[in-house]
ROVOPA-800493 format. One record per residue (C-alpha): residue number from 1; chain; x, y, z. Coordinates in steps of 0.2 Angstrom, whole numbers, padded with zeros to 4 digits. Each point is the difference from the previous one (the first is absolute). Layout:
<recs>
+-----+--------+-------+-------+-------+
! num ! cadena !    c1 !    c2 !    c3 !
+-----+--------+-------+-------+-------+
! NUM !      A !     X !     Y !     Z !
...
+-----+--------+-------+-------+-------+
</recs>
This chain:
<recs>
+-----+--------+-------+-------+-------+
! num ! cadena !    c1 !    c2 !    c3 !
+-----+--------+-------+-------+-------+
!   1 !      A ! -0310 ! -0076 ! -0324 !
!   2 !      A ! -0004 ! -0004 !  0019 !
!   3 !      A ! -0017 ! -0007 !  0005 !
!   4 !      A ! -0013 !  0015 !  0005 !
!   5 !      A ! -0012 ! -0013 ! -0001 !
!   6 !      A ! -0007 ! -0012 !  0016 !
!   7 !      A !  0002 ! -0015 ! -0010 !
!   8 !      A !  0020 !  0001 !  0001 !
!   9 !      A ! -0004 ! -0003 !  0018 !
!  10 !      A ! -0007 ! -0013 ! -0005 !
!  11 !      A !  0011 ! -0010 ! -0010 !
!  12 !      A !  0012 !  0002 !  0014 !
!  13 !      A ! -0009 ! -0007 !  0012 !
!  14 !      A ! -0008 ! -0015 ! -0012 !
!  15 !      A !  0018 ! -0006 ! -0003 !
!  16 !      A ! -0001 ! -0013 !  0012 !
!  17 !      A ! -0016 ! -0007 ! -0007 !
!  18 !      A ! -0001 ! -0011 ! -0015 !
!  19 !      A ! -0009 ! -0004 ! -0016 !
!  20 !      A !  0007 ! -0010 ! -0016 !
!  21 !      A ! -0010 !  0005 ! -0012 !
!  22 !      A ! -0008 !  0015 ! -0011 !
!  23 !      A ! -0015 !  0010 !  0006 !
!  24 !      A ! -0010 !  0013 ! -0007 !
!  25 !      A ! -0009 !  0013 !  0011 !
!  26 !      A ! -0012 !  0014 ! -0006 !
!  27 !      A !  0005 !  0013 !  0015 !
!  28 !      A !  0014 !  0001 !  0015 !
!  29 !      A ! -0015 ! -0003 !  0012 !
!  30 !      A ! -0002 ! -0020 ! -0009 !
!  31 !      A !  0020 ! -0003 !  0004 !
!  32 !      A ! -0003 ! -0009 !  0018 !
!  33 !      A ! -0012 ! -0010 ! -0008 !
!  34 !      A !  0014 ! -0010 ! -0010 !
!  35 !      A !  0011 !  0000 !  0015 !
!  36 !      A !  0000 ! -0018 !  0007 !
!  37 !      A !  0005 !  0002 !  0018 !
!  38 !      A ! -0008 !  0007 !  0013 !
!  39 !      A !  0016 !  0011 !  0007 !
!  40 !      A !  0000 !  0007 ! -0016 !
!  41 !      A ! -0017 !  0005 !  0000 !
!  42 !      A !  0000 !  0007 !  0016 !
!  43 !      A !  0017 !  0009 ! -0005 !
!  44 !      A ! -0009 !  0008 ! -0017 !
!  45 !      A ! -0015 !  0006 !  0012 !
!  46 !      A !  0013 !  0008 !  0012 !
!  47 !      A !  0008 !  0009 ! -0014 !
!  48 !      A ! -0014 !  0007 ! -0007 !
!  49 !      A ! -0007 !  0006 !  0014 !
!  50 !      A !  0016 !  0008 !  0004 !
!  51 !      A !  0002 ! -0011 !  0017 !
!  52 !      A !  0018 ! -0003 !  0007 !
!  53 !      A !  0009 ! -0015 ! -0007 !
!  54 !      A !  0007 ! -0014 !  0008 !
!  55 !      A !  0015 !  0004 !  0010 !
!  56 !      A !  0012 ! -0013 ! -0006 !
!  57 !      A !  0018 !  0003 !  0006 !
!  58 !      A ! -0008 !  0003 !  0018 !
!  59 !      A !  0006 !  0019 !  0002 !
!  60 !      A ! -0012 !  0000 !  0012 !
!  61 !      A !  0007 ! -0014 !  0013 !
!  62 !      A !  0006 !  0018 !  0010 !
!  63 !      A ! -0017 !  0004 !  0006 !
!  64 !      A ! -0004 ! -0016 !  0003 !
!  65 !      A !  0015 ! -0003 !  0016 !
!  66 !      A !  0009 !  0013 !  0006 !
!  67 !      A !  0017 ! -0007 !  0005 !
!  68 !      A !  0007 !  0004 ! -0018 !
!  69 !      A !  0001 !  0017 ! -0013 !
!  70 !      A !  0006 ! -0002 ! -0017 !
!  71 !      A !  0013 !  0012 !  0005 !
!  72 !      A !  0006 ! -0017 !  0010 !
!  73 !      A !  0000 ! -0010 ! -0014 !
!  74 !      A !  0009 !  0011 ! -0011 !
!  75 !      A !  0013 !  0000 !  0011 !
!  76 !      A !  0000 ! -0018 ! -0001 !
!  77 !      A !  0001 ! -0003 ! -0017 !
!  78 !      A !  0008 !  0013 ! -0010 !
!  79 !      A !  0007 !  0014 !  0016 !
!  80 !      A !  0010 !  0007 ! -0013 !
!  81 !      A ! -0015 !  0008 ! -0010 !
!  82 !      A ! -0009 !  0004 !  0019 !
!  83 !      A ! -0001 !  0018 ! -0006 !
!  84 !      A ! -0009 ! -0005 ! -0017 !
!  85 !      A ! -0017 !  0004 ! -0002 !
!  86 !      A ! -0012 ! -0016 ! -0001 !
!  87 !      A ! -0017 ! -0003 ! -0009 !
!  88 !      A ! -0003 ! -0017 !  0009 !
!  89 !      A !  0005 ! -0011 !  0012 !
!  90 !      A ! -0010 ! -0014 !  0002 !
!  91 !      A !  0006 ! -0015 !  0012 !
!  92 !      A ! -0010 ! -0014 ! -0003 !
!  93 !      A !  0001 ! -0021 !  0009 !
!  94 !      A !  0008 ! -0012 ! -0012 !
!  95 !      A ! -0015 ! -0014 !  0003 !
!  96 !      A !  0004 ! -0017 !  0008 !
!  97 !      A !  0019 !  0010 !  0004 !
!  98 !      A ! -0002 !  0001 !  0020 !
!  99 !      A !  0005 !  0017 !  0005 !
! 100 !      A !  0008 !  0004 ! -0019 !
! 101 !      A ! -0008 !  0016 ! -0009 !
! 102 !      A !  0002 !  0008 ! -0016 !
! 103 !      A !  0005 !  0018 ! -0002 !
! 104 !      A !  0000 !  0011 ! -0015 !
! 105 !      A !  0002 !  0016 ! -0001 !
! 106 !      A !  0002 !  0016 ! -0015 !
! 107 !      A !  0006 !  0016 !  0002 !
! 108 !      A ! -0003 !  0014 ! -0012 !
! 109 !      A !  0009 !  0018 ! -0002 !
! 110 !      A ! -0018 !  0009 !  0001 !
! 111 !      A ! -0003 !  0009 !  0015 !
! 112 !      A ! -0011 ! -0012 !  0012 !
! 113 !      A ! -0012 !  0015 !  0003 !
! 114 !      A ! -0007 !  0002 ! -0017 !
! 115 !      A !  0000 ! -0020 ! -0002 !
! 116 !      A ! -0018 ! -0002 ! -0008 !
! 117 !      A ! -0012 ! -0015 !  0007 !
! 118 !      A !  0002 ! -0010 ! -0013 !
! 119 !      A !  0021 !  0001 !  0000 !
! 120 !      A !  0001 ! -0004 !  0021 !
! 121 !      A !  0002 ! -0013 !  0005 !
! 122 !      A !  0005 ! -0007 ! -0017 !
! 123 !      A !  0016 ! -0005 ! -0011 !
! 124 !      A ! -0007 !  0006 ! -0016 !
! 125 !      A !  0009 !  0007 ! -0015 !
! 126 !      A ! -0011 !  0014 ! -0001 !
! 127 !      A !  0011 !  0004 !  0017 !
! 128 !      A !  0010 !  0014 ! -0009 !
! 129 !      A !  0013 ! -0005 !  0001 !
! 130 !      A !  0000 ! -0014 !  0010 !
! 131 !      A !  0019 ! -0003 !  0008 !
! 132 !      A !  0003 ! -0017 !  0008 !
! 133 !      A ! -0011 ! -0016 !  0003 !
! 134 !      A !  0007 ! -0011 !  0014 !
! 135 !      A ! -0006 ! -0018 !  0002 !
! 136 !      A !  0004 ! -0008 !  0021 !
! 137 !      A ! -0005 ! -0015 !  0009 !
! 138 !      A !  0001 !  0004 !  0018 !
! 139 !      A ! -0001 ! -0011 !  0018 !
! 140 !      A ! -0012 !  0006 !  0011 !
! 141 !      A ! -0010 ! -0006 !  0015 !
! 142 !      A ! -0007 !  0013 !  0006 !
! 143 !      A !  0012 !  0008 !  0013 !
! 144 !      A !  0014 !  0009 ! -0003 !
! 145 !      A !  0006 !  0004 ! -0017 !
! 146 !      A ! -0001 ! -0011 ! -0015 !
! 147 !      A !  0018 ! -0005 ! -0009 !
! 148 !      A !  0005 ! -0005 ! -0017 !
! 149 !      A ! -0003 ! -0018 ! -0005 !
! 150 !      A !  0011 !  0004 ! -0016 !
! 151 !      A !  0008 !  0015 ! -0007 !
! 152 !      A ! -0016 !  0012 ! -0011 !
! 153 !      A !  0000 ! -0001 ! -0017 !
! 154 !      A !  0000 !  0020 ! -0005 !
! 155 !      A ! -0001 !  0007 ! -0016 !
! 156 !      A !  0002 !  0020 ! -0008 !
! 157 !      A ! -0004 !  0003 ! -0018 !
! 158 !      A ! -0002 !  0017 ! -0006 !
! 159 !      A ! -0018 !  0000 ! -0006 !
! 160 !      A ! -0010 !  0013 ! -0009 !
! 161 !      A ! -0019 !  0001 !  0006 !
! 162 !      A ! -0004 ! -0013 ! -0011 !
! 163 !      A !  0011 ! -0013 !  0006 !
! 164 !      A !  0012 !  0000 ! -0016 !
! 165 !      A !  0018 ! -0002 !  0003 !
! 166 !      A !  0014 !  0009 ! -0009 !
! 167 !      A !  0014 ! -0011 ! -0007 !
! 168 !      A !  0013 !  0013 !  0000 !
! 169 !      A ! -0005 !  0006 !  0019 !
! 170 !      A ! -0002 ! -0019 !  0006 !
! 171 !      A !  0012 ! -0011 ! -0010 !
! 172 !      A ! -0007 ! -0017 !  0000 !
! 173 !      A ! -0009 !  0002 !  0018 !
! 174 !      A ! -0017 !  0000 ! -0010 !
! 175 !      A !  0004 ! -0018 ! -0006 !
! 176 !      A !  0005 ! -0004 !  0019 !
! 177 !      A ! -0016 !  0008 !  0008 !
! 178 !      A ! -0011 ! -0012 !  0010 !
! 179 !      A ! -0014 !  0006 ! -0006 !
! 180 !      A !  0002 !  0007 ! -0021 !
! 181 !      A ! -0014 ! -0007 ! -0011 !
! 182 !      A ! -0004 !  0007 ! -0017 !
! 183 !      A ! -0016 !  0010 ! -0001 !
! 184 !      A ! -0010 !  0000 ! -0016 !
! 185 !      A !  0010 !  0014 ! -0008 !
! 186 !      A !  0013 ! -0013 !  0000 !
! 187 !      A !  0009 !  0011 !  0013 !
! 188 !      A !  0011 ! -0006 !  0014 !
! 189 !      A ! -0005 !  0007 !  0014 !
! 190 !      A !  0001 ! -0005 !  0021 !
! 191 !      A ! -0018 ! -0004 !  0003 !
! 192 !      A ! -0013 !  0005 !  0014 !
! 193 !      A !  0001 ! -0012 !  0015 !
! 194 !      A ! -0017 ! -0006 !  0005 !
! 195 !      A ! -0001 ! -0016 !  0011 !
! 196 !      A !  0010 ! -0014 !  0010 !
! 197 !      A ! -0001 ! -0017 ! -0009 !
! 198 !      A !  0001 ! -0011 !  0015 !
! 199 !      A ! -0003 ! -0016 ! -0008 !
! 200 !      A !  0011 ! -0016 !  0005 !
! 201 !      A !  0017 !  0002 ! -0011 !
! 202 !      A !  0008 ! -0013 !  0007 !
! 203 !      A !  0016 !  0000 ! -0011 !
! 204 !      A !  0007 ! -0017 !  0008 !
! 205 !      A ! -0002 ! -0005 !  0016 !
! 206 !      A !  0009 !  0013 !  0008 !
! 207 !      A ! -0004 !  0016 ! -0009 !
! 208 !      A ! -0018 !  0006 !  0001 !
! 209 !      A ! -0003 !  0018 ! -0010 !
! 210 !      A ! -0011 !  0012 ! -0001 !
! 211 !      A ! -0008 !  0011 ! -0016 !
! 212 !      A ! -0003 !  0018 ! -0002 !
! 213 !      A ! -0012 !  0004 ! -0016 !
! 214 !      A !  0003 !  0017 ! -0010 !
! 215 !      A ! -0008 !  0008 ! -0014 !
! 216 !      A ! -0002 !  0014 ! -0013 !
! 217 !      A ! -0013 !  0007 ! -0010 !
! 218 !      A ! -0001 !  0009 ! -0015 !
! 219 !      A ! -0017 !  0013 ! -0003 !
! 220 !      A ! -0009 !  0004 ! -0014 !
! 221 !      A ! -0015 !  0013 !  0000 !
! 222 !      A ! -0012 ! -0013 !  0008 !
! 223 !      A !  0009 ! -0016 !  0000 !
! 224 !      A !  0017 ! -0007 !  0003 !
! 225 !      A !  0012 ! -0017 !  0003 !
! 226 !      A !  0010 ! -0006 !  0016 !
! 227 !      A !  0013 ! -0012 !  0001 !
! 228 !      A !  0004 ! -0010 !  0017 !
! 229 !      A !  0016 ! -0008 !  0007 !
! 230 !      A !  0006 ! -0008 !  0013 !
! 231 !      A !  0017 ! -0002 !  0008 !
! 232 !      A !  0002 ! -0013 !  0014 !
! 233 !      A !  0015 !  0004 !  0014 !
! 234 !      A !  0008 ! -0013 !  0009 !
! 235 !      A !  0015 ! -0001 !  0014 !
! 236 !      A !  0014 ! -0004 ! -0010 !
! 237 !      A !  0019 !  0001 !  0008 !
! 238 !      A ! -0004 !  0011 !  0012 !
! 239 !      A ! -0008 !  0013 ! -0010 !
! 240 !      A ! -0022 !  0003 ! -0006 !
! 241 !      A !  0001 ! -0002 ! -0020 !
! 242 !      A ! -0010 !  0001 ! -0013 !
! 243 !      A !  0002 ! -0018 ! -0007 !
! 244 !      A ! -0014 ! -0003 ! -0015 !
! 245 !      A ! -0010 !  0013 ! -0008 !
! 246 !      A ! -0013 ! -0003 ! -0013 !
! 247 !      A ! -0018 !  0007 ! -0008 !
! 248 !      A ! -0015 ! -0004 !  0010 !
! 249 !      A ! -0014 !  0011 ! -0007 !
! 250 !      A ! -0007 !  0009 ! -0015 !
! 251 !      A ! -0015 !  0011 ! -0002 !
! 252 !      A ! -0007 !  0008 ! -0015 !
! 253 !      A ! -0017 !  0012 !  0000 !
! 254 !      A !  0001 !  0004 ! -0017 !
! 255 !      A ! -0012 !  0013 ! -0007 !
! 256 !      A ! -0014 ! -0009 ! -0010 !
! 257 !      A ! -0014 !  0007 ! -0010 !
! 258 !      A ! -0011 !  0016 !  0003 !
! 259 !      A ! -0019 ! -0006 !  0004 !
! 260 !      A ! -0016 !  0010 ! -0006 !
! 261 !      A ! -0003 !  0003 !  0018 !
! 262 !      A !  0016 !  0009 !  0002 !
! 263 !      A !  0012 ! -0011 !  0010 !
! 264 !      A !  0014 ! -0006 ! -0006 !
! 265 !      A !  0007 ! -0019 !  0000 !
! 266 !      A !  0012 ! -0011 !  0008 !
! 267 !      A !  0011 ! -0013 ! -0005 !
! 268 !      A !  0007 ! -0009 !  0015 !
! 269 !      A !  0015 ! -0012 ! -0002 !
! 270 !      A !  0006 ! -0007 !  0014 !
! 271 !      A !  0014 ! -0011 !  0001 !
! 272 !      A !  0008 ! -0009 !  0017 !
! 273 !      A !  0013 ! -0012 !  0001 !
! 274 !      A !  0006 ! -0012 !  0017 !
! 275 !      A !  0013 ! -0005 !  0006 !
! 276 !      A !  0003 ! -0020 !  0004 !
! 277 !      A !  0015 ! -0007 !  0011 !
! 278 !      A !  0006 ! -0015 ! -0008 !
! 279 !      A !  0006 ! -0015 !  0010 !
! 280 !      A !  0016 ! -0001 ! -0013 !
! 281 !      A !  0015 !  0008 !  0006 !
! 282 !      A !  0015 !  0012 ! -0009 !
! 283 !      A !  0014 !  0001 !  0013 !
! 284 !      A ! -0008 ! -0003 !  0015 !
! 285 !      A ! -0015 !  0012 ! -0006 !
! 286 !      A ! -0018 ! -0004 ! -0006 !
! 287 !      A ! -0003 !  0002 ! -0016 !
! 288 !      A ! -0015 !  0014 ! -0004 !
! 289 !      A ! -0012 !  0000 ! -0011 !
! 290 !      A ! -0010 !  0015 ! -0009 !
! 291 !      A ! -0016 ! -0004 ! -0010 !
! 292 !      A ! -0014 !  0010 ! -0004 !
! 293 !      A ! -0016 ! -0005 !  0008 !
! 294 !      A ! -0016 ! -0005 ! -0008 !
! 295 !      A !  0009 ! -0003 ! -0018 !
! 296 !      A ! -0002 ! -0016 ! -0006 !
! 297 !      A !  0017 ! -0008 ! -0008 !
! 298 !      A !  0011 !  0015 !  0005 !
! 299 !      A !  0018 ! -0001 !  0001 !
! 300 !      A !  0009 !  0003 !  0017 !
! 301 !      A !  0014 !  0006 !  0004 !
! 302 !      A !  0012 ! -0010 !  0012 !
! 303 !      A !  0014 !  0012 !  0011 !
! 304 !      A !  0013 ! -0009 !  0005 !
! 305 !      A !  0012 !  0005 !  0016 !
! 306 !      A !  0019 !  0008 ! -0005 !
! 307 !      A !  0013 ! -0003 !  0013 !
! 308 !      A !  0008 !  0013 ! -0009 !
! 309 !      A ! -0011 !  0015 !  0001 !
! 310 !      A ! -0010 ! -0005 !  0016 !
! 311 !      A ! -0016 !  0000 ! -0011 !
! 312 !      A ! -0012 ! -0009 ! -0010 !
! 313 !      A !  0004 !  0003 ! -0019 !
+-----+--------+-------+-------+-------+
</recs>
């Protein structure tokens, strides 16, 4: 069942902030007192009040110059789909990368007139059925046109409005998605793309990578879960991969007891885990570490890089 209810708004948009342990609320309205950060509390407020959310991939960097149109940089990074019908196109600066930017972009098969709010401007699943994400860094002063710093990373699934992926249409390209997570159906599916990570993965000394974070939920009636990932991309060869994926977020509002005033409780769980670069190396590559934050004597998890696959296993 899809989310009818604000909170699954929300949940989406609390991804990003963090708690480690269990709280119990008596009503919705008591959720952003739990919430730790002050983003996230100015996030929920935005939410419910039905305000505009932060505009993360930069799909409005066109109205902000007018040198470029996406249809520009469509025809930079993927001419071949120039005729497909896009959702987003955000271009975006790569911080403390002079002149570099970040371009992603998602087209859709639904016709870009009936588009709702919420779907512009967006690489949801909910998109259905959304066609092809394409991932580019791009070189760009300001004049002229930009060019490819590497070759994009593009990706077409078949997808159904939920995000699933069917084996027997898509082989094994679910498993080689950039962006697949399982949601709390214990479904595969290829996730929502929310935000740029833009913090410093420096992979060795020559390597730097960026991080885009995706997520699904799951509703229920008047609750519901969401799981977040993230993928970093790195230049590799010549070519933008996908070189580490891993989980980053999990959210739980689970449906608590009925009061004698009428409302309904909440049982928040919040779980967030970091990533740490280590100073070790595995074939020229910093090892990376995954721990869960604020949890005393839990284990991490070390990645390691593979010359083999061109990614951290």
């Amino acid at each position: 069942m899809k989310y009818s209810f604000r909170c699954a708004l929300f949940i989406v948009i609390a991804s990003i902030y963090t708690l480690a342990s269990v709280e119990i609320v008596h009503s919705i309205d008591q959720i952003s007192f739990e919430i730790h950060s002050v983003g996230g509390i100015s996030n929920f407020t935005k939410v419910m009040n039905g305000d505009t959310l932060p505009n993360e991939f930069s799909s409005d960097f066109w109205s902000i110059q007018t040198a470029l149109k996406p249809s520009d940089i469509i025809n930079i990074i993927a001419p071949q789909y120039k005729n497909d019908k896009w959702s987003l196109v955000g271009m975006k600066a790569w911080p403390g990368q002079k002149d570099r930017y970040i371009v992603v972009a998602c087209s859709t098969k639904i016709k870009k007139d009936i588009l709702d709010k919420d779907q512009q401007n967006s690489c949801s699943y909910e998109v259905d059925p959304r066609d092809k994400i394409v991932v580019a860094v791009l070189d760009y002063d300001g004049s002229g046109m930009p060019t490819l710093a590497a070759e994009p990373y593009i990706e077409t699934v078949i997808r159904d409005e939920y995000g699933r992926v069917g084996g027997d249409e898509n082989g094994d390209a679910l498993e080689k998605s950039a962006f697949s997570l399982k949601n709390d159906n214990n479904e595969m599916v290829v996730a929502q793309l929310q935000r740029l990570d833009f913090a410093h993965y420096q992979l060795n000394p020559q390597i730097l990578a960026f991080g885009i974070r995706y997520g699904a939920h799951v509703g229920y009636s008047e609750n519901g879960v969401f799981n977040q990932s993230i993928t970093l991309f790195a230049i590799m060869q010549g070519k933008l991969r996908p070189v580490f994926k891993t989980n980053m977020y999990y959210f739980a509002d689970n449906k608590g007891e009925w009061h004698d005033d009428g409302t309904g409780g909440h049982n928040i769980i919040e779980k967030e885990y970091v990533l740490s670069l280590l100073p070790n190396q595995t074939n020229g590559f910093y090892d990376i570490k995954h721990t869960q934050k604020g949890v005393k004597d839990n284990k991490s998890k070390i990645y390691r890089w593979s010359n083999h696959n061109l990614q951290y296993q």
